[in-house]
Biopython code that builds the backbone (N, CA, C, O; Angstrom):
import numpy as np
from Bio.PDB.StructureBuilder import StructureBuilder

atoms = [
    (1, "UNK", "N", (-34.766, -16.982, 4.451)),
    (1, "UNK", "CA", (-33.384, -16.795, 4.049)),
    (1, "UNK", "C", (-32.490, -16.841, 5.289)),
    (1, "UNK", "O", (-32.774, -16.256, 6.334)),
    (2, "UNK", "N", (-31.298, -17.639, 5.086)),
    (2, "UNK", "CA", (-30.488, -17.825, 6.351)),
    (2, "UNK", "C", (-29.535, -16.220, 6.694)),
    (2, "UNK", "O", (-29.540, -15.381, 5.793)),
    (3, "UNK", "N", (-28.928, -15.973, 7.734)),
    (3, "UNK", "CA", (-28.159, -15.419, 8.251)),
    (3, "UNK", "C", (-26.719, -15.332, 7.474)),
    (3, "UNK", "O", (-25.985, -16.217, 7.911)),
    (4, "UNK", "N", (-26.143, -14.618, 6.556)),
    (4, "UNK", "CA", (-24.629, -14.528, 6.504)),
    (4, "UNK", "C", (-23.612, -15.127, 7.343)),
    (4, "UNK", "O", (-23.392, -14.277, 8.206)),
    (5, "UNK", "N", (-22.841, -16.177, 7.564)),
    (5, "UNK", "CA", (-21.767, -16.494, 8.297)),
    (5, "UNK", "C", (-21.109, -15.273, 8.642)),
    (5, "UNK", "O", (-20.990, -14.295, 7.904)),
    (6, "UNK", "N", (-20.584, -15.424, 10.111)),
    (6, "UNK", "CA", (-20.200, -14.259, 10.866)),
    (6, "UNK", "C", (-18.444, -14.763, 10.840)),
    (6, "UNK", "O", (-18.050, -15.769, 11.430)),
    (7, "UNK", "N", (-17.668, -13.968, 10.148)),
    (7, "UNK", "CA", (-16.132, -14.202, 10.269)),
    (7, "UNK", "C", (-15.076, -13.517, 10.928)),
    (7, "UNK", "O", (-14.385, -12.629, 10.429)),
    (8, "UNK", "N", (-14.963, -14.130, 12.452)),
    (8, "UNK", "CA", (-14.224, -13.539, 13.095)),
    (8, "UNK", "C", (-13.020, -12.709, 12.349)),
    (8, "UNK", "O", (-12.941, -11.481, 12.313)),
    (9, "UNK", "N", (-12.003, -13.735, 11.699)),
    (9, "UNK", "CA", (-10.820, -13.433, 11.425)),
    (9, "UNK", "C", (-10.847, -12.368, 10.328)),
    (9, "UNK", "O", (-9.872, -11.635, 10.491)),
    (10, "UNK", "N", (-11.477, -12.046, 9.423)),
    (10, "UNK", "CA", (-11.630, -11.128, 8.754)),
    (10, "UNK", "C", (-11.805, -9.445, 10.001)),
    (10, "UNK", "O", (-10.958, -8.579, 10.219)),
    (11, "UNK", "N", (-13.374, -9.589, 10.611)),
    (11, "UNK", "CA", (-13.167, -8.189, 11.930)),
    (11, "UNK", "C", (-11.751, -8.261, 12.301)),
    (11, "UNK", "O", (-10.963, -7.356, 12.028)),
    (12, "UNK", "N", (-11.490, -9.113, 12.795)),
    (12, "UNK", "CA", (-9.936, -8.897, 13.424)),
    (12, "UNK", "C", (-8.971, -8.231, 12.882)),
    (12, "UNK", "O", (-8.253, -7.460, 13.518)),
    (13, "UNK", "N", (-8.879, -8.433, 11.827)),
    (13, "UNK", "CA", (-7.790, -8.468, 10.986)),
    (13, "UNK", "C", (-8.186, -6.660, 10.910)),
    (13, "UNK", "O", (-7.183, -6.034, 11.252)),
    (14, "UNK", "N", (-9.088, -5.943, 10.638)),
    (14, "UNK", "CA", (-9.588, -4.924, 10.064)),
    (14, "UNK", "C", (-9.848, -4.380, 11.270)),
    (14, "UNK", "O", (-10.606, -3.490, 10.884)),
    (15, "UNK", "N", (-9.777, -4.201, 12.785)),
    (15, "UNK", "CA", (-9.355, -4.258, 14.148)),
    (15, "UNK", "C", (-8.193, -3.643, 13.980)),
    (15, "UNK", "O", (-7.997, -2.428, 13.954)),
    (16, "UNK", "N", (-7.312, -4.628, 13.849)),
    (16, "UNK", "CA", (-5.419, -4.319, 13.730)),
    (16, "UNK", "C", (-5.396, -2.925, 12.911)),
    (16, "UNK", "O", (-5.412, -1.853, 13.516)),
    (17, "UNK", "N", (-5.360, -2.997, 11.570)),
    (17, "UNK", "CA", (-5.768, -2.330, 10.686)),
    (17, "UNK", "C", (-5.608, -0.711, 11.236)),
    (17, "UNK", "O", (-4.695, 0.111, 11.309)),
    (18, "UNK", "N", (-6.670, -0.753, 11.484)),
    (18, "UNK", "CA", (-7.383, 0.968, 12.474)),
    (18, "UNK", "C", (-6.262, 1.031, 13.650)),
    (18, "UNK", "O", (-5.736, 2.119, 13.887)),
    (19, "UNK", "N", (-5.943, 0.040, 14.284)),
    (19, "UNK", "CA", (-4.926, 0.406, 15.423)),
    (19, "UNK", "C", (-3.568, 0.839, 15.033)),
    (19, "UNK", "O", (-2.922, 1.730, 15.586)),
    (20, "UNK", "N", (-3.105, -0.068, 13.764)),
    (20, "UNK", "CA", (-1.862, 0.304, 12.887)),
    (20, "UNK", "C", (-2.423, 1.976, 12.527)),
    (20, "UNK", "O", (-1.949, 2.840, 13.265)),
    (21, "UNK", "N", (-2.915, 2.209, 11.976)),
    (21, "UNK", "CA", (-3.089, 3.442, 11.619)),
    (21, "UNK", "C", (-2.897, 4.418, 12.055)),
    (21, "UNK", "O", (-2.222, 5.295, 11.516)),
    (22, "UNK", "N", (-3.780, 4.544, 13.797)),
    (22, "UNK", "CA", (-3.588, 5.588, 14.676)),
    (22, "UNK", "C", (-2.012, 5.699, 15.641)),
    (22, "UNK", "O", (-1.745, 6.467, 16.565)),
    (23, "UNK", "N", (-1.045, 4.471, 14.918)),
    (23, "UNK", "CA", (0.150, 4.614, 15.482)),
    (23, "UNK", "C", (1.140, 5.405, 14.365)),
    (23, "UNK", "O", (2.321, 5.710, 14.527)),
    (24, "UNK", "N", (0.478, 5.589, 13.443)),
    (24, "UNK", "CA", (1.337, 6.336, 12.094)),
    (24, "UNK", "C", (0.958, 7.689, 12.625)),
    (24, "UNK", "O", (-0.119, 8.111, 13.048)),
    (25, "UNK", "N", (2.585, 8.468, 12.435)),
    (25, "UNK", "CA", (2.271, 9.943, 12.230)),
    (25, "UNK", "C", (1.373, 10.347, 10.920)),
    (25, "UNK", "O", (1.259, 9.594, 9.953)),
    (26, "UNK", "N", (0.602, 11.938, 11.033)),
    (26, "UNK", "CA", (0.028, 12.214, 9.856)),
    (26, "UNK", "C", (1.205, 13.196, 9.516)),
    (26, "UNK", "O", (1.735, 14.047, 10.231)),
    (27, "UNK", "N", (1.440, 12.860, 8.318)),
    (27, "UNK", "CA", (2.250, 13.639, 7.360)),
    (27, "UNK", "C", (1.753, 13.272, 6.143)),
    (27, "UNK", "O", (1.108, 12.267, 5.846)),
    (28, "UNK", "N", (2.286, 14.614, 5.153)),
    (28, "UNK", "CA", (1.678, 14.795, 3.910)),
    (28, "UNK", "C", (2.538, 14.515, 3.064)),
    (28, "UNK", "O", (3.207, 15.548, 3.058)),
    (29, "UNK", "N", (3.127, 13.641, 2.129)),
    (29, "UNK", "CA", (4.306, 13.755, 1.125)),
    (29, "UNK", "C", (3.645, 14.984, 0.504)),
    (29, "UNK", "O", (2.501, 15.438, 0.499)),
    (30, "UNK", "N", (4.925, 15.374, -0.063)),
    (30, "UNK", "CA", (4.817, 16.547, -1.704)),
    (30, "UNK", "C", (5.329, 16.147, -2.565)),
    (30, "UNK", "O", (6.304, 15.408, -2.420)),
    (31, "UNK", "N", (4.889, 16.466, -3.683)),
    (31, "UNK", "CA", (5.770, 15.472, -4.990)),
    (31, "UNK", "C", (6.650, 16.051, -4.720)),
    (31, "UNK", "O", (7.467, 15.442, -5.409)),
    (32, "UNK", "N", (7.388, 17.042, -4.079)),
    (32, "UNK", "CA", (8.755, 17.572, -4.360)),
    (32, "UNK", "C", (9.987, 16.860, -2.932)),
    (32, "UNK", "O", (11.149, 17.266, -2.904)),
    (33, "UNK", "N", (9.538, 15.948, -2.017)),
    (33, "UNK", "CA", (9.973, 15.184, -1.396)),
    (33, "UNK", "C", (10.633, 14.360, -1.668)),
    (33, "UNK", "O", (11.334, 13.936, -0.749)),
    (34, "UNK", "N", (10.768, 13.725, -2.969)),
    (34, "UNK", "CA", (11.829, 13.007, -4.209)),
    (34, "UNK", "C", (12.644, 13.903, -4.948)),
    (34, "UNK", "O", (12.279, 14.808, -5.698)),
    (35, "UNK", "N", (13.658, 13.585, -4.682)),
    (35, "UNK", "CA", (14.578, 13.854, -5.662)),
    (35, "UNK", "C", (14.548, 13.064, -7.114)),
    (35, "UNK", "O", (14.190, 11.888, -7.171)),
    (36, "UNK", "N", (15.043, 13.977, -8.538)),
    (36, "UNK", "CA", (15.117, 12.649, -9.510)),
    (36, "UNK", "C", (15.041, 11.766, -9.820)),
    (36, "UNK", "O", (14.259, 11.096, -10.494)),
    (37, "UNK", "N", (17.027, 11.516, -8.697)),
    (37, "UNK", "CA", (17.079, 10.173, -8.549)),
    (37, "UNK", "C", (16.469, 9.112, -7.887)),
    (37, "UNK", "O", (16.580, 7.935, -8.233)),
    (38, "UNK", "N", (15.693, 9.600, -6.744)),
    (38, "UNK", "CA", (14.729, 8.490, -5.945)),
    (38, "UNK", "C", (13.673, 8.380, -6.995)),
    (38, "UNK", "O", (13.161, 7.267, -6.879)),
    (39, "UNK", "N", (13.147, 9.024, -7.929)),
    (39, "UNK", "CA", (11.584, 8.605, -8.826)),
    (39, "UNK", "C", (12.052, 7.374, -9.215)),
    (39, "UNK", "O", (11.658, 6.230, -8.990)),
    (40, "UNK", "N", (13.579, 8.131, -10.259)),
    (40, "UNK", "CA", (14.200, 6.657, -11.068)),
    (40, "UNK", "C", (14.338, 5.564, -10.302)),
    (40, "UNK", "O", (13.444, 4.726, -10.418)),
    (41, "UNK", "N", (15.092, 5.370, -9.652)),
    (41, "UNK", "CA", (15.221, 4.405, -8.612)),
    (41, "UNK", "C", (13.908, 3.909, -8.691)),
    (41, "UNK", "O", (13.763, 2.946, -9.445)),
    (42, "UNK", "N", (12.489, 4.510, -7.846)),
    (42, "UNK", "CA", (11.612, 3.585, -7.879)),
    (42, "UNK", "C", (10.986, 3.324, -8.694)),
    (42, "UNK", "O", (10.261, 2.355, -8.469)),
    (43, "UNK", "N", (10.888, 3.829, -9.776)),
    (43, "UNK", "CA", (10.393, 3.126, -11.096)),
    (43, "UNK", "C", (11.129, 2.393, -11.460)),
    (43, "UNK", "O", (10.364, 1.665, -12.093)),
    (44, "UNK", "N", (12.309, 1.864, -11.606)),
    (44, "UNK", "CA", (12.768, 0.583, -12.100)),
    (44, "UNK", "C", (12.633, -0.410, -11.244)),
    (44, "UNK", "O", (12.632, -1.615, -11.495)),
    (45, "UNK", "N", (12.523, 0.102, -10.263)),
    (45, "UNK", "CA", (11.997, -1.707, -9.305)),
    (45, "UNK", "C", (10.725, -1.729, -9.475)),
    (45, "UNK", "O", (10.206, -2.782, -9.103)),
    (46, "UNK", "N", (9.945, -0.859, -9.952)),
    (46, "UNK", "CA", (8.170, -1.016, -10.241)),
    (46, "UNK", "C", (8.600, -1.665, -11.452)),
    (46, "UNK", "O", (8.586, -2.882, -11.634)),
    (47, "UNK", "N", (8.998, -0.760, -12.301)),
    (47, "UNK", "CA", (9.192, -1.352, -13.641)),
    (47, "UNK", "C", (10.328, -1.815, -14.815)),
    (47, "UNK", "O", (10.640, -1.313, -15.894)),
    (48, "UNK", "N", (10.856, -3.169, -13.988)),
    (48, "UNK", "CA", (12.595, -3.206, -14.534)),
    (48, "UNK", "C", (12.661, -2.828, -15.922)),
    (48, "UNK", "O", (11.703, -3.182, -16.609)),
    (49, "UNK", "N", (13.534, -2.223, -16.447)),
    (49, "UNK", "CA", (13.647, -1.957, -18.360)),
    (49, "UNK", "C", (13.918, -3.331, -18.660)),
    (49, "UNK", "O", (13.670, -3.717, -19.802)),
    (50, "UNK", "N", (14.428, -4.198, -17.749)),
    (50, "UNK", "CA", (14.784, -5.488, -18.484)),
    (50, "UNK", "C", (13.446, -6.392, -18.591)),
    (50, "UNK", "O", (13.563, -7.460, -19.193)),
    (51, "UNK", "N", (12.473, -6.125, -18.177)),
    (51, "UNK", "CA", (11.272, -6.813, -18.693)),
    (51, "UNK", "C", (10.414, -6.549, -19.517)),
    (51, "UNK", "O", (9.581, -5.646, -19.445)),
    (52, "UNK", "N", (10.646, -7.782, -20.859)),
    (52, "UNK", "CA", (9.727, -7.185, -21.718)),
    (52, "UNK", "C", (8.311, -6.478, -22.046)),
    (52, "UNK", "O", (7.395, -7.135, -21.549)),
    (53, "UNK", "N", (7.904, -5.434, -22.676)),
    (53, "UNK", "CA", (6.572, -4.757, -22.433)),
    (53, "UNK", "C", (5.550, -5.936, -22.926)),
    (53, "UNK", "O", (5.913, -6.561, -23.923)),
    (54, "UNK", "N", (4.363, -6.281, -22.350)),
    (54, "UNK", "CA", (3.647, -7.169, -22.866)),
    (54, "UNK", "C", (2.499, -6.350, -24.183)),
    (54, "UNK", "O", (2.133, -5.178, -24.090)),
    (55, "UNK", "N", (2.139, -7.198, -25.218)),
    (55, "UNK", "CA", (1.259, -6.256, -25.782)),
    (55, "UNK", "C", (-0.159, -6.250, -25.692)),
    (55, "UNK", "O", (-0.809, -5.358, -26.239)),
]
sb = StructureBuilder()
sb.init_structure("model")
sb.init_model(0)
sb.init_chain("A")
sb.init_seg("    ")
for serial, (resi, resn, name, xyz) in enumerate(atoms, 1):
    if name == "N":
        sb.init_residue(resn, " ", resi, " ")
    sb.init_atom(name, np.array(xyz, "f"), 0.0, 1.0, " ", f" {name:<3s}", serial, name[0])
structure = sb.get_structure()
């Protein structure tokens, strides 16, 4: 049985990844970090009312 192809660009990519990470502060949201109006807000750009529900 042959060897798996070895794919640089994939490690790489997942490299960056871990480095992005350890440049983020750790902080915890709380659900109580939203106000109302920010949920609404982002639920209609998740989920416009103007698009029909599929069934």
């Amino acid at each position: 049985m042959s060897e798996p192809k070895h794919n640089e660009n994939i490690e790489q990519v997942t490299d960056n990844d871990h480095d992005l990470a350890d440049q983020l502060p750790d902080t915890e949201r709380q659900p109580d970090d939203a106000n109302e109006h920010q949920v609404d807000e982002a639920l209609e750009e998740t989920f416009p009312a103007s698009d029909p529900i599929s069934p």
